[in-house]
C-alpha positions as CSV (number, residue, x, y, z in Angstrom):
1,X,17.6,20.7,41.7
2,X,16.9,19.2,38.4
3,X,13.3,18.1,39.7
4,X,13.0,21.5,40.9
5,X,13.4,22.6,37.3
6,X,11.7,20.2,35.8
7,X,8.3,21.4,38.2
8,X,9.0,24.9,38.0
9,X,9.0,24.3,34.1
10,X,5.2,22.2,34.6
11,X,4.1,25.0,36.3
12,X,4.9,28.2,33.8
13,X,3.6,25.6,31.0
14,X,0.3,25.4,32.8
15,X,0.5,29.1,33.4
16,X,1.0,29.6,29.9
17,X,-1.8,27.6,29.4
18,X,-4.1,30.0,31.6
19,X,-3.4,32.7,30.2
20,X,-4.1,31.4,26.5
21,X,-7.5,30.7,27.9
22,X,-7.4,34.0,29.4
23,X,-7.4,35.7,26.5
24,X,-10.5,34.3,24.8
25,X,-9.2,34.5,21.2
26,X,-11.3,31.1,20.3
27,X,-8.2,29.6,19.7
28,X,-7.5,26.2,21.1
29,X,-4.0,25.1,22.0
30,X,-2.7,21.8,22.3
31,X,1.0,20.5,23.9
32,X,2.3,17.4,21.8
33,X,5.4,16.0,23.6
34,X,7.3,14.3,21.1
35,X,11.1,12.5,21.5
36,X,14.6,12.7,19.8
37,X,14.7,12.8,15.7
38,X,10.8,12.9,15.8
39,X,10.7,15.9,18.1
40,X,13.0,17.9,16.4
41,X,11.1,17.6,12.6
42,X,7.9,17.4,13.6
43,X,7.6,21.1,14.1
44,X,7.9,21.6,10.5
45,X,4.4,19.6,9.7
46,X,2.7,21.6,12.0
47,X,2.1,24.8,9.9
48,X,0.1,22.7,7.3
49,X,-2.0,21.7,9.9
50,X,-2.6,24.6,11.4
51,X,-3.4,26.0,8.3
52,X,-6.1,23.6,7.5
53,X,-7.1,23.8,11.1
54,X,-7.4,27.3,11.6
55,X,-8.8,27.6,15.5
56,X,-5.9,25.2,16.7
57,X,-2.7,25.8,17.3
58,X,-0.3,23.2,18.6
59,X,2.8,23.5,20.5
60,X,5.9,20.8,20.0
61,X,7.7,20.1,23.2
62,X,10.7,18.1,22.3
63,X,11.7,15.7,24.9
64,X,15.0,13.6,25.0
65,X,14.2,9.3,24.7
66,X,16.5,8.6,28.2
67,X,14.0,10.9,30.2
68,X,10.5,10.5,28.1
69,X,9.7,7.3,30.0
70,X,9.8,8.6,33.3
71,X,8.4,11.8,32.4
72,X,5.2,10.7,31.3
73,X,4.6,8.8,34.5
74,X,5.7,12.1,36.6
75,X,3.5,14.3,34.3
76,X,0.5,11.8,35.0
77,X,1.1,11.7,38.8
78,X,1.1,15.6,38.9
79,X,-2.2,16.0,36.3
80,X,0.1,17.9,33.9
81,X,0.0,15.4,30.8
82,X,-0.1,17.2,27.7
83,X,-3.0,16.6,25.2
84,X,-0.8,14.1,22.9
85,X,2.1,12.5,23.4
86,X,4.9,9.7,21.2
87,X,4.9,7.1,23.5
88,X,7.2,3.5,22.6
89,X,4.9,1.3,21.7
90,X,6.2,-1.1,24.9
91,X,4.9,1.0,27.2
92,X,0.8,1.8,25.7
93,X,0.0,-1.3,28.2
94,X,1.9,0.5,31.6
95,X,-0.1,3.7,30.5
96,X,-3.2,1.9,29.6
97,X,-3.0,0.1,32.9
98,X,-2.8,3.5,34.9
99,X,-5.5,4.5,32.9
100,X,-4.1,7.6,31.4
101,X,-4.6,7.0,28.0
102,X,-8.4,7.7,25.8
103,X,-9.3,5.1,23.7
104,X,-9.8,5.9,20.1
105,X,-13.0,7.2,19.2
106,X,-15.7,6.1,17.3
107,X,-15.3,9.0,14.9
108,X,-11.4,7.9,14.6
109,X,-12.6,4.3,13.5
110,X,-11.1,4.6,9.9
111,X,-7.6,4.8,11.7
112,X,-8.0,1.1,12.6
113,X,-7.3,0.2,8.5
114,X,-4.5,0.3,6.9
115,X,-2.0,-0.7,9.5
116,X,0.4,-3.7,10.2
117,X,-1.5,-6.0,11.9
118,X,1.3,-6.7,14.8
119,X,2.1,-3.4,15.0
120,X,-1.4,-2.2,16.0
121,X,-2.1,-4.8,18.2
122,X,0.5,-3.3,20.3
123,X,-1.8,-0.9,20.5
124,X,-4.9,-2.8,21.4
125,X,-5.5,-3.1,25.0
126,X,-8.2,-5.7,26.8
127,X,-9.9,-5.4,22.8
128,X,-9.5,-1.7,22.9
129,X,-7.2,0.5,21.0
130,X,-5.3,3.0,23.0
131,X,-3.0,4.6,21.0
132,X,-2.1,5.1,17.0
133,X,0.9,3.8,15.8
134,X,2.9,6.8,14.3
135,X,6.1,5.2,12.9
136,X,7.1,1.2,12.7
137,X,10.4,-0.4,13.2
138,X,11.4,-4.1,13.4
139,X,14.8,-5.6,13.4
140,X,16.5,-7.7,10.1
141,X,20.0,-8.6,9.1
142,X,22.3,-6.6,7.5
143,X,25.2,-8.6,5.8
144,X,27.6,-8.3,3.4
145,X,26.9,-9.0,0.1
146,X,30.2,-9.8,-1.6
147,X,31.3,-12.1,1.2
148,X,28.4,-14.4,0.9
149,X,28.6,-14.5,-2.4
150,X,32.5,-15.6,-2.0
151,X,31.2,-18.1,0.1
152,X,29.0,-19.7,-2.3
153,X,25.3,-18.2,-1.8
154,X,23.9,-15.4,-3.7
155,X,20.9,-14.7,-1.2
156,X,20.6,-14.9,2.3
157,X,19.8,-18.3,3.2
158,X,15.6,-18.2,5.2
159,X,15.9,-21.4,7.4
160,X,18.2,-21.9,10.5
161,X,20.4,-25.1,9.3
162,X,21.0,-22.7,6.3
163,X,21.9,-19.8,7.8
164,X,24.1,-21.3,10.1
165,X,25.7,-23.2,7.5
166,X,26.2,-20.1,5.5
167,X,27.8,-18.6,8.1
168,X,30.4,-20.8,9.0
169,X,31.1,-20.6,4.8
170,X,31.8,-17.0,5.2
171,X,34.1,-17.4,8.2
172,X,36.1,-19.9,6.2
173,X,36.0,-17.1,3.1
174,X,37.2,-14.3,6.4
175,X,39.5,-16.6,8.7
176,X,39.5,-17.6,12.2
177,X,40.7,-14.2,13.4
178,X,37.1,-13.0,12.2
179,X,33.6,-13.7,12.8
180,X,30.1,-14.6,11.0
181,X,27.2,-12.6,13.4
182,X,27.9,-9.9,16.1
183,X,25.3,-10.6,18.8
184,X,26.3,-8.3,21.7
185,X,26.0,-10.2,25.0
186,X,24.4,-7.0,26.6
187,X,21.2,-6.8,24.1
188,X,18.0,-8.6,24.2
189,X,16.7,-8.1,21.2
190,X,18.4,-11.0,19.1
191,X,17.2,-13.7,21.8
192,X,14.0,-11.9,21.2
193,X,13.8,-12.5,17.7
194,X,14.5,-15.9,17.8
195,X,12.1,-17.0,20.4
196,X,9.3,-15.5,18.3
197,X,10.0,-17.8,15.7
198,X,8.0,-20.8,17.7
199,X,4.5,-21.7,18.4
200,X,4.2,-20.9,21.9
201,X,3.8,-17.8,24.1
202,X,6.4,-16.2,25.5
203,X,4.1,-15.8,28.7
204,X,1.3,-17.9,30.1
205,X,-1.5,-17.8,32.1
206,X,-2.9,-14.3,30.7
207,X,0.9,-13.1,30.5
208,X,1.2,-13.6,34.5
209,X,3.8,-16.7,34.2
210,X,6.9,-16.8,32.6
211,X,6.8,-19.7,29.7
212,X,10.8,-19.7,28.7
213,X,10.8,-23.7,29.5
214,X,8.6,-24.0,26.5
215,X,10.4,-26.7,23.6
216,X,9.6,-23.8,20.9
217,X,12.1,-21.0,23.1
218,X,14.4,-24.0,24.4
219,X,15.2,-24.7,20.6
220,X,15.5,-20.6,20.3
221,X,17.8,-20.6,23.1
222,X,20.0,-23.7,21.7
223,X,20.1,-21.9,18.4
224,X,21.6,-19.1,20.1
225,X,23.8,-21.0,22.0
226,X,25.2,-22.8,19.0
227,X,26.3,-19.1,17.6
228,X,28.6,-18.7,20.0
229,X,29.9,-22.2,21.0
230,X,30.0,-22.9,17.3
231,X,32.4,-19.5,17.0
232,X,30.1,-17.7,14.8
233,X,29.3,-15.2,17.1
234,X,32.1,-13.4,19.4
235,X,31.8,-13.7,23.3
236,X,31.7,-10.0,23.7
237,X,28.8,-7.0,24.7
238,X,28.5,-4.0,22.5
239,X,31.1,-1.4,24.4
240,X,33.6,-4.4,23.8
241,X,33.2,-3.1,20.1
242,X,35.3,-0.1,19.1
243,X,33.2,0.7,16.1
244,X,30.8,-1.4,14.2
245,X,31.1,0.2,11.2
246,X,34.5,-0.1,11.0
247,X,34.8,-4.3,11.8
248,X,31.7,-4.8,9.4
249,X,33.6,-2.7,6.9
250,X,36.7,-5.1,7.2
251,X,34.4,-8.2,7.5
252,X,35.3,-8.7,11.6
253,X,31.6,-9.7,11.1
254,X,29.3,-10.1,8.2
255,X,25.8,-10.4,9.6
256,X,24.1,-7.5,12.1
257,X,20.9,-7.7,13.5
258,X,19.3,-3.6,13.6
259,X,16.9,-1.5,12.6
260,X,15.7,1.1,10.0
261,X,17.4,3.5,11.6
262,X,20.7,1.7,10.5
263,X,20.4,2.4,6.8
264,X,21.4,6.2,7.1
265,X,24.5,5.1,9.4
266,X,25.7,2.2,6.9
267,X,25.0,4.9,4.0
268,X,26.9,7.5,5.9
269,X,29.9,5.5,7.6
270,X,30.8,2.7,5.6
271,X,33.5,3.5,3.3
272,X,33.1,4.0,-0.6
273,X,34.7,0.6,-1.3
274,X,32.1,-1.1,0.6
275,X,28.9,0.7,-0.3
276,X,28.0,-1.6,-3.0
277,X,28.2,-4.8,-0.4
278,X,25.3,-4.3,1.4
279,X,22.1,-4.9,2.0
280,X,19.2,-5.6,4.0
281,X,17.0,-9.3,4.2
282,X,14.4,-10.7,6.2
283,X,15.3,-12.9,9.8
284,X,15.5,-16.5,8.8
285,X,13.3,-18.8,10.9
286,X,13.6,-23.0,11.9
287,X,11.8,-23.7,8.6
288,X,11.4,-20.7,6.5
289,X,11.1,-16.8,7.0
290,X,10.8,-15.6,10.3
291,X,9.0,-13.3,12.5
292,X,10.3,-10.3,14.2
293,X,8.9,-8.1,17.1
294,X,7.2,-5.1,16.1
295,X,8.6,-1.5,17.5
296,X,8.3,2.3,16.8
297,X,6.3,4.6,18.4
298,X,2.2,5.4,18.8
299,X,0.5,8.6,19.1
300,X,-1.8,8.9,22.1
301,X,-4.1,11.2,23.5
302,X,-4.2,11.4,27.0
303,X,-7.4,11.2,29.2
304,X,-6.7,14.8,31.1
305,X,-6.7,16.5,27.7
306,X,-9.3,18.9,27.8
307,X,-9.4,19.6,24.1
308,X,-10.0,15.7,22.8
309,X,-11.7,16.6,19.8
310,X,-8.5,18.5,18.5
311,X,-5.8,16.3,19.6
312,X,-7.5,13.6,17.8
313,X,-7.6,15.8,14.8
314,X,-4.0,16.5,15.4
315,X,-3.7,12.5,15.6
316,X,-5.4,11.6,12.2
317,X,-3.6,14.4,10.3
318,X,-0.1,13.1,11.4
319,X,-1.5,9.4,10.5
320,X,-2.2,10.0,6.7
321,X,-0.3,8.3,4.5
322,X,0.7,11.2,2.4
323,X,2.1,13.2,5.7
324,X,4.0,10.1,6.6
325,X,5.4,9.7,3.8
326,X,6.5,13.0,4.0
327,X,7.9,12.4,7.3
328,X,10.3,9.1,6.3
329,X,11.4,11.7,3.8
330,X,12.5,14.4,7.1
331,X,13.6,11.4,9.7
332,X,14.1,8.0,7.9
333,X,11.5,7.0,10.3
334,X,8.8,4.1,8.5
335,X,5.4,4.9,8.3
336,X,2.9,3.0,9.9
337,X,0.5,2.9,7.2
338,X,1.6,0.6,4.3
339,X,-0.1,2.6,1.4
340,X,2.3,5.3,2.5
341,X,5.3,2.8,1.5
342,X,4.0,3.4,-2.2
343,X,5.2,7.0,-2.0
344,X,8.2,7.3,-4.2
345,X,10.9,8.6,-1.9
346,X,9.6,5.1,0.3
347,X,9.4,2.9,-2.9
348,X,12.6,4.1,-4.3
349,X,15.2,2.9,-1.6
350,X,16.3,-0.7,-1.7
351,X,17.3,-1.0,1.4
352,X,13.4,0.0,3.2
353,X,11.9,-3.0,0.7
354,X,13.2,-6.2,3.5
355,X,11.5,-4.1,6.1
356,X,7.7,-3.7,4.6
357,X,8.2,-7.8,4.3
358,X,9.4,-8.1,7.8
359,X,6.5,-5.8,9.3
360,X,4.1,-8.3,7.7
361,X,5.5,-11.0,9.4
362,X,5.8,-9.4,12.9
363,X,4.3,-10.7,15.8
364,X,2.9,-8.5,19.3
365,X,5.1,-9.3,22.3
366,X,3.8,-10.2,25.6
367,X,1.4,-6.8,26.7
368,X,2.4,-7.4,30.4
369,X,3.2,-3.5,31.5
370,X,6.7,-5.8,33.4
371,X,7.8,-6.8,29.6
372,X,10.4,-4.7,29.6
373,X,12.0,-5.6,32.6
374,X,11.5,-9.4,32.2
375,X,13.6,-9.1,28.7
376,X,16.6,-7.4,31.0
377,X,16.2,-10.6,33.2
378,X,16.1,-13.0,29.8
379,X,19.1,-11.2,28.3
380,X,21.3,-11.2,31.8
381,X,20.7,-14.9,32.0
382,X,21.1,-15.8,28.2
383,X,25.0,-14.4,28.7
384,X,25.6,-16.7,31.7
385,X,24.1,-19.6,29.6
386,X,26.6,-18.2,27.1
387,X,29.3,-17.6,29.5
388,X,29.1,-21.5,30.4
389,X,26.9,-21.3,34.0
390,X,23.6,-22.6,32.4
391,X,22.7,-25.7,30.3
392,X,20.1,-24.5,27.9
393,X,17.2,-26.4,30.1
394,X,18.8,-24.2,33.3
395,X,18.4,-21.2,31.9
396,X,15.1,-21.3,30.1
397,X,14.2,-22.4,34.2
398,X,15.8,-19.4,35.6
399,X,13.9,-16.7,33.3
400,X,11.0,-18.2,34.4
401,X,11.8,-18.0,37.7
402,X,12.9,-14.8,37.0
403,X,9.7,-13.6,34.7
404,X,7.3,-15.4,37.5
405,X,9.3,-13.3,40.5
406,X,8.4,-9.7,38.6
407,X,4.7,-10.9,37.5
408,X,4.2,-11.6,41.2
409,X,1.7,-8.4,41.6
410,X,0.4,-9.4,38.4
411,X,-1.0,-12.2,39.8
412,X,-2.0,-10.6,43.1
413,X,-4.0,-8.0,41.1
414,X,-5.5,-10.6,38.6
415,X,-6.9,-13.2,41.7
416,X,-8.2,-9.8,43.6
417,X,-10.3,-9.1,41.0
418,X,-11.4,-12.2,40.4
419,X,-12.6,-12.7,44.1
């Protein structure tokens, strides 16, 4: 039944469509599906827009995160795209692949400056780029200011032996009820982090073998490891928590790995007494500051859109700096484009500064459309390796037997080509 909707919905939209065209006003409409926070503010840029683009006029559909995947891939198999669409930046190489998205223009060539490097090469597919990142995110550490300090260091510490000798200062400062880092067994992205801190690939062979058994992501593994066995880290996945706020608040940890989006919660659910204890720094790596994968969300245009020119219009307005900005103000959300960081709502807020720093230091995961699904392997096996059933050496074997099992028709298609 809900499919049912869902088509029955398709179809009045393209009916609506029709009869827009029906009535010959000269007025050209476009769809822009757009997810969560973003596609409940958004609406309110549009009148500026539409003001200075007088013969379009643009509808917001607002689409929920959990379904946006999986509608996109429905909409293309039924031709009912809209013209532009937020997509996560993990998936421009799945809709790339299928060929659904239009490269950007010639005209649109100024988009390609002003960007964070990592951040658009997401977005650069086989040397073409595909889509236009819209907002950035990356992860960092938030910790607790007043507990490092008690243990003795007034910064975060950038280098691994540092870090990790930091930590085990602050859980002598907290006591062995407590903890240093909360690394929830169920979440890939702190693995993640660290293996982009070596010199080698996370994949191979044009991204169609795993490369986990490399010494650069074995010694990100071990380091990993160590957090637990070390008891640094607890044994535990993120429902085992009860509420993070609450045990960073009382020091149950003092180090979290997150995003932007975390500032508004710290700002809105720590208590008063701890407000002043926070803050945000850059991932330490094996020798000095480290990198961190690149996220958000691009704009794209899709192929089917009859109407290119205006959706691209539509693209570069919500790209300028000065609407981003604008935007960070509405959602939080960062802007892509780092003269936008200069605007003073962006400037102004201590916590945003550790991120612009991070960003520049990002690096492009692995552009295999599987990526996401080879990360779910890497973090299932990282919590057995945790849990005691793999040696580091066994488990950086099993997620590339793992990685190498999903990349299969990777290869298949790769060869056929070739021959």
């Amino acid at each position: 039944m809900i499919h049912r909707r869902a088509a029955l919905g398709l179809v009045a939209g393209a009916g609506a469509a029709l009869v827009g065209c029906g009535r010959d006003d000269g007025i050209t409409r476009l769809t822009f599906w757009a997810m969560g926070n973003e596609g409940t503010n958004v609406p309110r840029l549009i009148p500026a827009f539409e003001a200075a683009n007088p013969g379009i006029k643009v509808e917001v559909q607002p689409q929920p995160w959990s379904a946006a995947h999986q509608k996109l891939l429905t909409a293309y198999a039924g031709n009912s795209l809209p013209d532009v669409s937020q997509i996560g930046n993990t998936w421009v190489a799945e809709m790339a692949v299928i060929g659904a998205l239009s490269p950007l223009p010639g005209a649109a060539a100024d988009l390609l400056t002003d960007q964070f490097p990592a951040v658009l090469d997401t977005n650069r597919i086989d040397g073409r780029v595909v889509a236009t990142p819209w907002y950035v995110d990356t992860r960092l550490i938030f910790h607790r200011t007043d507990l490092l300090a008690q243990a003795g260091y007034a910064t975060l510490p950038m280098t691994w032996i540092e870090w990790k000798a930091a930590m085990h200062a602050v859980r002598r400062i907290v006591g062995p009820d407590k903890y240093a880092i909360l690394l929830p067994l169920n979440e890939f992205e702190q693995l993640l982090t660290f293996g982009l801190q070596g010199d080698q690939p996370l994949l191979r062979d044009n991204a169609t073998r795993g490369n986990f058994s490399s010494p650069s992501f074995e010694a990100a593994l071990a380091f990993y490891k160590s957090l637990f066995d070390e008891g640094l880290a607890p044994v535990a996945s993120s429902s085992q928590i009860s509420n993070v706020w609450t045990e960073f608040a009382r020091g149950w940890f003092s180090f979290y790995f997150s995003g932007p989006w975390t500032i508004g919660d710290m700002k809105a659910r720590l208590p008063p007494e701890t407000q002043p204890h926070w803050t945000t720094a850059g991932v330490p790596g094996p020798t000095g500051p480290g990198a961190s994968a690149p996220g958000g969300s691009s704009l794209a245009v899709f192929r089917s859109s009859p109407n290119p020119g205006a959706a691209w219009k539509l693209v570069r307005y919500l790209s300028d700096p000065a609407v981003q900005a604008e935007f960070n103000v509405m959602t939080g959300s960062l802007p892509a484009r780092p003269t936008a960081w200069a605007a003073p709502k962006v400037a102004s807020d201590p916590y945003v500064t550790a991120f612009g720093g991070q960003l520049e230091r990002a690096r492009a995961v692995p552009k295999a459309p599987e990526w996401e699904r080879i990360v779910t392997e890497m973090q299932i096996v990282a919590e057995r390796m945790v849990r005691g059933e793999f040696t580091v050496a066994q488990a950086a074997r099993e997620i590339d037997r793992r990685a190498d099992r999903l990349l299969e028709k990777r290869r298949w298609m790769l060869d056929r080509g070739r021959r």
